[in-house]
Residue frames relative to the residue before (quaternion, step in Angstrom):
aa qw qx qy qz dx dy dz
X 1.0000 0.0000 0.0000 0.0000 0.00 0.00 0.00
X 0.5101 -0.6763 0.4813 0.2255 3.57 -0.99 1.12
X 0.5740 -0.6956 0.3438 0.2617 3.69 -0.49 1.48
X 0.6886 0.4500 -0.2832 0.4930 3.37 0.68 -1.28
X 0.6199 0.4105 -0.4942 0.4505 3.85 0.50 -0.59
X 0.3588 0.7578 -0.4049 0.3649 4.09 1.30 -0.78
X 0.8739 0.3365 0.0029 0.3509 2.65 -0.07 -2.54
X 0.1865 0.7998 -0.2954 0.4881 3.87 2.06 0.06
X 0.8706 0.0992 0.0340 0.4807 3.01 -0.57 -1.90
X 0.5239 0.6019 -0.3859 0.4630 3.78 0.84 -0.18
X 0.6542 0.2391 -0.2275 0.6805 3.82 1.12 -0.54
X 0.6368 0.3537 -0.5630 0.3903 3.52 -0.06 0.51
X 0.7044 0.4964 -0.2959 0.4121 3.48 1.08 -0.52
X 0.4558 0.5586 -0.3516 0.5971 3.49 1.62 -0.42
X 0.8541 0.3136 -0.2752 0.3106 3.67 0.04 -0.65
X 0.3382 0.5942 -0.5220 0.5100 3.70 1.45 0.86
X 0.6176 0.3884 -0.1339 0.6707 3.92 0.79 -0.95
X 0.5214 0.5609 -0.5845 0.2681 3.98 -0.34 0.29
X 0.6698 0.5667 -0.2139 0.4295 3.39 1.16 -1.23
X 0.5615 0.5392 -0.2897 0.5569 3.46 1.12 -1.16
X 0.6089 0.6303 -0.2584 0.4065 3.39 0.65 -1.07
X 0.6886 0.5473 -0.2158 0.4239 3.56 0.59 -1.61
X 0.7678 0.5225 -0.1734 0.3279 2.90 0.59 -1.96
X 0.6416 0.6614 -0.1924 0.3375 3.16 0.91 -1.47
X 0.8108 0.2517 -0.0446 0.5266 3.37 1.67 -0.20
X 0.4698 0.5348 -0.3766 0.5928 2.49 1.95 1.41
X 0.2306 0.8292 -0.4817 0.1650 3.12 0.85 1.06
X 0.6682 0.3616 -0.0826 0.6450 3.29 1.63 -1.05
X 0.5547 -0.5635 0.3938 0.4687 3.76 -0.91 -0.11
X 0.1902 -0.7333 0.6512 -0.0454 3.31 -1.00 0.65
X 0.0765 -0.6501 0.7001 0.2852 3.81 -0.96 0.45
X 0.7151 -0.4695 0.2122 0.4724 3.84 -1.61 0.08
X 0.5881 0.5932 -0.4257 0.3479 3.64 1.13 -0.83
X 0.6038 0.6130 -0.3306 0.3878 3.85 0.74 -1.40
X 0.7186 0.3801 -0.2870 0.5067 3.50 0.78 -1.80
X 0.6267 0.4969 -0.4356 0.4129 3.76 0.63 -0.45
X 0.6730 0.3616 -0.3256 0.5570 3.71 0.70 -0.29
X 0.5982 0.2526 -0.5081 0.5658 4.06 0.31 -0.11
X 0.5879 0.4591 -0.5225 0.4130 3.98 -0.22 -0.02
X 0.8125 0.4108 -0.2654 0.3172 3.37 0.65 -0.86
X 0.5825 0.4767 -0.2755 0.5980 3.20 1.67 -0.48
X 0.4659 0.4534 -0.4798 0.5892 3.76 0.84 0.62
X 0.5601 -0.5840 0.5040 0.3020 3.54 0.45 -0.54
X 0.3086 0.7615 -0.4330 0.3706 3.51 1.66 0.09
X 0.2888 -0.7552 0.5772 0.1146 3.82 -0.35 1.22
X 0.2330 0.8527 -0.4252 0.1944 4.03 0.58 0.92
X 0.0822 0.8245 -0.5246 -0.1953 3.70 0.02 0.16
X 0.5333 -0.5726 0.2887 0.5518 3.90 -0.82 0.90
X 0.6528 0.5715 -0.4613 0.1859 3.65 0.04 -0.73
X 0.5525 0.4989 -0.2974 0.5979 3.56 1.86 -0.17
X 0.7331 0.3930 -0.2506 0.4953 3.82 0.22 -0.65
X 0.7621 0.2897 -0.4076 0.4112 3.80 0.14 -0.20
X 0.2957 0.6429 -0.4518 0.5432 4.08 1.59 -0.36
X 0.8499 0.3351 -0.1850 0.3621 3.44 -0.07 -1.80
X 0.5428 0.5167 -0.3847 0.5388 3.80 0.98 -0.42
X 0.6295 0.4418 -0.4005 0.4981 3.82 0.22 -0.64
X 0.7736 0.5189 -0.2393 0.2738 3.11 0.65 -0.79
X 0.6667 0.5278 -0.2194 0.4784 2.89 1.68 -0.67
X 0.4835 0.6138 -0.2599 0.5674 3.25 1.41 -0.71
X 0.5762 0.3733 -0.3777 0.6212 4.06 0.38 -0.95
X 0.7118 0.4390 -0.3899 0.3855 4.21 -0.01 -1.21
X 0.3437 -0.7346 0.4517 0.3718 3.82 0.99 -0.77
X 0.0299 0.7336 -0.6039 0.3103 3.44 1.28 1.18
X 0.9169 0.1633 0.0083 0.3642 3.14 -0.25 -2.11
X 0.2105 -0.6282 0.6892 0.2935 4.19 -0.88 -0.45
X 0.3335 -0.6036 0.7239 0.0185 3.61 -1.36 0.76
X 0.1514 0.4188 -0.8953 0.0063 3.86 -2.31 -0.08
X 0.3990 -0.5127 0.7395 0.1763 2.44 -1.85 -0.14
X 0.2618 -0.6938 0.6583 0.1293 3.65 -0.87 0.97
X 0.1121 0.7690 -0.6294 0.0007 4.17 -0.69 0.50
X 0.1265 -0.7882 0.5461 -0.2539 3.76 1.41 1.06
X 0.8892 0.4372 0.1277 0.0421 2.29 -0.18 -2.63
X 0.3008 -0.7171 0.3640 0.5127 3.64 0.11 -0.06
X 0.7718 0.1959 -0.4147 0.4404 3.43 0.76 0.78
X 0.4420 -0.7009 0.3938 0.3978 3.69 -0.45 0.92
X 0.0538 -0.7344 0.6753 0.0414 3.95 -0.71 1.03
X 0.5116 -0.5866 0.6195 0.1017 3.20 -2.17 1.11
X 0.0029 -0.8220 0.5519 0.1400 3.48 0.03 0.67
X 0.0166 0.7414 -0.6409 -0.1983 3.80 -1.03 -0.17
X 0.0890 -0.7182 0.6893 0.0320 3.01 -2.01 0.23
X 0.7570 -0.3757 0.4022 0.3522 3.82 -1.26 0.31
X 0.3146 -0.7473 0.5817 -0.0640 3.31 -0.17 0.93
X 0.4015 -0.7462 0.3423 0.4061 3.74 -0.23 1.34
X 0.5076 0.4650 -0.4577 0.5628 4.16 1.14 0.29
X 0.5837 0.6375 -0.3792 0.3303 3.30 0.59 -0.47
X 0.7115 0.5147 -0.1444 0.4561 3.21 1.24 -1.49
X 0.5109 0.6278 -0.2866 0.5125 3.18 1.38 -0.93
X 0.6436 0.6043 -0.3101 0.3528 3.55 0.48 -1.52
X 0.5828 0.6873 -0.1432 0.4092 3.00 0.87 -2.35
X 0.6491 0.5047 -0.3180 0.4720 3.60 0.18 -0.98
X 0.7700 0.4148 -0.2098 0.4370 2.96 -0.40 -2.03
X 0.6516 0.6031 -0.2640 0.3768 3.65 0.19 -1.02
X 0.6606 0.4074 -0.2746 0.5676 3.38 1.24 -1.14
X 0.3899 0.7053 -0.4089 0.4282 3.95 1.10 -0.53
X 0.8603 0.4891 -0.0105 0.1435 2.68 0.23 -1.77
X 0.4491 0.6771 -0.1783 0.5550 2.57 2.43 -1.39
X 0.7863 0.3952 -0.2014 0.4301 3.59 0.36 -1.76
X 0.7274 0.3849 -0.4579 0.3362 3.48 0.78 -0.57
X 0.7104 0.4740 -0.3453 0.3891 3.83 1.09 -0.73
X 0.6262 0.5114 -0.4253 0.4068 3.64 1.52 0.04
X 0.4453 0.5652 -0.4835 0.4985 3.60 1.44 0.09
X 0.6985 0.3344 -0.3866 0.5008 4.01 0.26 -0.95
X 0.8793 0.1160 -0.4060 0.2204 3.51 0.28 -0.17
X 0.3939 0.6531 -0.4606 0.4541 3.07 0.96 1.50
X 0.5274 0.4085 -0.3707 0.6462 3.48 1.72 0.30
X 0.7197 0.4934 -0.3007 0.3848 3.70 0.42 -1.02
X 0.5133 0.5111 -0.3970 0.5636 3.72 1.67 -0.35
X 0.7059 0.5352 -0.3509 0.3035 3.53 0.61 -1.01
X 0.6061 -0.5834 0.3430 0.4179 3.14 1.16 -0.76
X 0.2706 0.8680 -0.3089 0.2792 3.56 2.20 -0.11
């Protein structure tokens, strides 16, 4: 089988589970670089040009909440879970476990 058709359907199936992903590690604040390095040290295959798109996005969807932090000598966006957010988060994880059980029977052959 020709890799790129592989490497295709492998990122369409990765990007149902990206969000779950994200979120799940927005419990605490996080600016985009930090969450992009705990994702990556999890083994999370993410590149920034996908994860900060998808933060704005959440944030515009009310998923996430933002400040700025200007402490620092560099000014950092931080985000976190948003009290819909948290809500979301849940249900989403539900959702994960209940549709990765059917298609963990329907692979078996159930």
């Amino acid at each position: 089988m020709d890799n790129n058709i592989k490497q295709i359907y492998q990122t369409e199936l990765k990007r149902g589970t990206l969000i779950l992903l994200v979120l799940s590690q927005l419990n605490e604040k996080e600016y985009g670089y930090s969450l992009l390095q705990k994702l990556v040290d999890k083994h999370v295959e993410i590149e920034a040009g996908t994860l900060y798109p998808l933060m704005r996005r959440l944030e515009t969807q009310g998923v996430l909440t933002s400040e700025w932090v200007t402490t620092t000598s560099r000014p950092r966006k931080y985000y976190i879970l948003s009290e819909f957010g948290r809500e979301l988060y849940e249900y989403l994880k539900e959702e994960f476990n209940k549709m990765t059980n059917e298609v963990k029977q329907l692979v078996r052959g159930n």
